[in-house]
C-alpha positions in Angstrom: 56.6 13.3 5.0 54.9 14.5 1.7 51.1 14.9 1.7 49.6 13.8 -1.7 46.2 15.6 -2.4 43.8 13.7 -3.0 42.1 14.1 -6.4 38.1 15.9 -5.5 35.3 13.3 -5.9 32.9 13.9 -7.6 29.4 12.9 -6.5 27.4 11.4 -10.0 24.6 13.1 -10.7 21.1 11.4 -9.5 17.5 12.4 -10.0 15.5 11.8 -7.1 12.0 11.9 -7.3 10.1 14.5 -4.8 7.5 12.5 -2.6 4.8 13.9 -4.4 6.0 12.6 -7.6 6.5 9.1 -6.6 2.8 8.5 -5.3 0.2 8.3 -8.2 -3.2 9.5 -8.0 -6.0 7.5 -7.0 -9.4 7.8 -8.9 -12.8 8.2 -6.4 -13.8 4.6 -7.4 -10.3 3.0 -6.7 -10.3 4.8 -3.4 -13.8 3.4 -2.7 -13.5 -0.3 -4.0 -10.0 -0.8 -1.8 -11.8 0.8 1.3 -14.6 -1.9 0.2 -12.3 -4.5 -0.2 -10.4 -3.6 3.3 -13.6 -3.3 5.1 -15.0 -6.5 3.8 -11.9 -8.6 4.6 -11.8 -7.3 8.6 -15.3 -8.0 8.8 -15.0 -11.6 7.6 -11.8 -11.9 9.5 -13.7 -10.5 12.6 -17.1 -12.5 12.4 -15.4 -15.9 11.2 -13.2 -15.2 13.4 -13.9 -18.5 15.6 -14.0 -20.8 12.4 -10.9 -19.1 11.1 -9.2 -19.6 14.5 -7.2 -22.6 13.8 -4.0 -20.8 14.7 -1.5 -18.4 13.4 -1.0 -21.6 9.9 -4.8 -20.7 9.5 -5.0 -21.7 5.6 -8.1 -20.0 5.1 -7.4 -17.1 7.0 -4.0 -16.3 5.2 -5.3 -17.1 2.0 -7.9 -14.3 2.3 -4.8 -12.1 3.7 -3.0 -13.1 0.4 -5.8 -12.3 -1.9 -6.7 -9.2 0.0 -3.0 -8.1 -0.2 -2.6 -8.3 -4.0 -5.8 -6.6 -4.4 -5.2 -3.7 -2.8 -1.8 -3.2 -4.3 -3.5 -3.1 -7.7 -5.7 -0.7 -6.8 -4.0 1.8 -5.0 -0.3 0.6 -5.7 2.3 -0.6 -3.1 2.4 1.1 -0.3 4.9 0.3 3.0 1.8 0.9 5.5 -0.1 -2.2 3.6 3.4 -4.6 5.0 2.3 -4.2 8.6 -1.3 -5.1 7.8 -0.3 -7.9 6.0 2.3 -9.4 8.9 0.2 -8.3 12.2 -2.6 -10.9 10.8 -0.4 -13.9 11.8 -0.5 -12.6 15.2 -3.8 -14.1 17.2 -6.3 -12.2 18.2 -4.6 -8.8 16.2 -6.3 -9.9 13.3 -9.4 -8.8 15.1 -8.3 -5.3 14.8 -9.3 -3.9 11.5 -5.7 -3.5 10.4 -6.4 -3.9 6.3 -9.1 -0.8 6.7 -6.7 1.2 8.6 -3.4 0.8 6.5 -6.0 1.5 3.3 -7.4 4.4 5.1 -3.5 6.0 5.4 -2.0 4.6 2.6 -4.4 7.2 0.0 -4.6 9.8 2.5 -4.2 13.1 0.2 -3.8 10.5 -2.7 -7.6 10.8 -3.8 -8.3 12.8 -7.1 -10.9 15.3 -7.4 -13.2 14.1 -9.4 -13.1 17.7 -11.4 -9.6 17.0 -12.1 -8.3 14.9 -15.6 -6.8 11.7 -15.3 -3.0 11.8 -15.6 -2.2 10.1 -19.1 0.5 10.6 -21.3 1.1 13.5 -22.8 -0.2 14.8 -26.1 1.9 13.6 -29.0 2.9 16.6 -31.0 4.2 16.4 -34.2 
């Protein structure tokens, strides 16, 4: 029995970016309009609670989770912890936990510029 060798694979080459990289800063009043946002939508969610308590096919109640969502991911960008918040408010009674402020409050943790430091923009065009 003859062995063949097998030819050596080659891997292509991919360019991963480092975590750091991926994540974008966040300006001060981004930070502070989505923790706004967040805060607002728990407490309405919390103090209408009853009147919003029609069930987990509450219309109001998930279109305020809706509109919250999309908010926030245009302010601070998509982030995974946001996909939790978003699904745990169909549960009952777990939408009295402030979920939205919470998954905001981890999402931009270390995210937050300075506000000493420039804003990242393309680069100076040199010619």
């Amino acid at each position: 029995m003859s062995q063949t060798p097998t030819p050596p694979y080659e891997e292509p080459h991919v360019e991963r970016l480092g975590p750091k990289e991926a994540q974008r800063p966040i300006t001060p009043g981004r930070h502070r309009t989505a923790l706004f946002v967040a805060m607002a939508a728990d407490a309405i969610q919390w103090v209408l609670g009853p009147m919003l308590l029609w069930g987990a096919a509450s219309p109001v109640d998930d279109v305020l989770d809706v509109v919250v969502a999309f908010v926030l991911v245009r302010l601070i960008g998509f982030h995974w912890l946001l996909m939790p918040a978003f699904v745990t408010k169909i549960i009952p009674f777990v939408d009295l936990v402030p979920t939205w402020t919470a998954a905001v409050w981890l999402a931009t943790r270390g995210r937050v510029m300075k506000t000493d430091e420039p804003v990242p923009g393309p680069a100076p065009r040199v010619d």
